[in-house]
C-alpha positions as CSV (number, residue, x, y, z in Angstrom):
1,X,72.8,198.4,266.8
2,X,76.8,198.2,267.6
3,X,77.7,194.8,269.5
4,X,79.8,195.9,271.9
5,X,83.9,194.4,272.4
6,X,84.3,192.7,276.0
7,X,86.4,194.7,278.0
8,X,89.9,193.5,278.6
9,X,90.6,193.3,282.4
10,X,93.9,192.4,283.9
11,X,93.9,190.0,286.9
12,X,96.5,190.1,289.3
13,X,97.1,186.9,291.4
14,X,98.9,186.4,294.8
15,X,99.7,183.1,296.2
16,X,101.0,183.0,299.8
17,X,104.7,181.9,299.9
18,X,103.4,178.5,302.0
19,X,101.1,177.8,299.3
20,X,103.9,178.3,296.6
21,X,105.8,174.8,296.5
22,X,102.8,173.0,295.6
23,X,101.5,169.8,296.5
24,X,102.0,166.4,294.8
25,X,99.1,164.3,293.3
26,X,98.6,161.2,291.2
27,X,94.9,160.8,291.6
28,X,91.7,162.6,291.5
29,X,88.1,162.3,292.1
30,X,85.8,164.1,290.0
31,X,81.5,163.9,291.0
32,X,78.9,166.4,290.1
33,X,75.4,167.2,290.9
34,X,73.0,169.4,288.6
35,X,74.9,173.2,290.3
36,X,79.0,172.0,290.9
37,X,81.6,170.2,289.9
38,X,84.0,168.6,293.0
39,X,87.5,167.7,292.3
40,X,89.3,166.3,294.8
41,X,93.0,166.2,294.5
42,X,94.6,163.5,295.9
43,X,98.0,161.5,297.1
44,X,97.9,157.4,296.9
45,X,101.6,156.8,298.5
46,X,103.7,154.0,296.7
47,X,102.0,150.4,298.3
48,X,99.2,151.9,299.7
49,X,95.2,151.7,299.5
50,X,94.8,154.6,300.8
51,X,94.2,157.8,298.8
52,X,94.5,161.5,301.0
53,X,92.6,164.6,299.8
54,X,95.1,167.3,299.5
55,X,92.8,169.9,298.1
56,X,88.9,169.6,297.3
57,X,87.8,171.8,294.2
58,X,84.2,173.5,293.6
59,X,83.1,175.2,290.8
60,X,79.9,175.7,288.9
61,X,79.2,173.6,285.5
62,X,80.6,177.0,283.6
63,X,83.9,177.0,285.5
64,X,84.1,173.2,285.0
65,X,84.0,173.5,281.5
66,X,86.4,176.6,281.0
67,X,88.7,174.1,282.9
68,X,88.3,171.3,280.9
69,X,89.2,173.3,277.5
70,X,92.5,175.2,279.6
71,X,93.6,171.6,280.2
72,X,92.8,170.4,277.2
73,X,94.7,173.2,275.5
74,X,97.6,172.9,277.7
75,X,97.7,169.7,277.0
76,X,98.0,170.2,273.1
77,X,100.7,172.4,273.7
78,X,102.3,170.1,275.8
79,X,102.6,166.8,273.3
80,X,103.3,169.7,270.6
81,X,107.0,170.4,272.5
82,X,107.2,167.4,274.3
83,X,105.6,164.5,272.7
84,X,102.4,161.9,273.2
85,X,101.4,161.5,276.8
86,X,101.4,157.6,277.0
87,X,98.4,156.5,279.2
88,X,99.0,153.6,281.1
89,X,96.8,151.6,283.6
90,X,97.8,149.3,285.9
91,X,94.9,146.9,285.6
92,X,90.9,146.6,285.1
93,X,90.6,150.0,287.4
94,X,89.5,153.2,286.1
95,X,93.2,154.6,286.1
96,X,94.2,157.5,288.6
97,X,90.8,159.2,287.7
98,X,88.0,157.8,289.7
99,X,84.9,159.1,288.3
């Protein structure tokens, strides 16, 4: 028997012009059960204790995964160009990731 090649598909993607700027965020929340992944993206303003959920994130283990090796990649190319990404916490805490 022949294996067959996975077809190559093209995906076009739209984003609405509100959507386009983008939204800032320097923390997120990642939790999990045994079907998703949640990600929630948020904002903790400068002096604050307050963290707001800009965008929330759900995706099935699979789609969590292909994530994790895009970033990962990206990343790569990034410190390739650009140099090491220092990590730096600002205390005991668990960083801008809370798990």
């Amino acid at each position: 028997m022949s294996e067959q090649k996975p077809h190559s598909m093209t995906i076009q993607v739209h984003i609405d012009e509100a959507r386009t700027p983008g939204q800032f965020v320097n923390m997120a929340r990642i939790f999990h059960n045994q079907t998703e992944f949640v990600l929630d993206a948020m904002f903790l303003p400068p002096q604050s204790t307050t963290a707001h959920v800009l965008s929330r994130l759900i995706m099935s283990p699979v789609h969590a995964k292909h994530l994790l090796r895009a970033l990962t990649h990206n990343v790569q190319l990034y410190e390739q160009k650009f140099g090491e990404i220092a990590l730096t916490t600002g205390g005991s805490g668990p960083g801008p990731i809370v798990h």
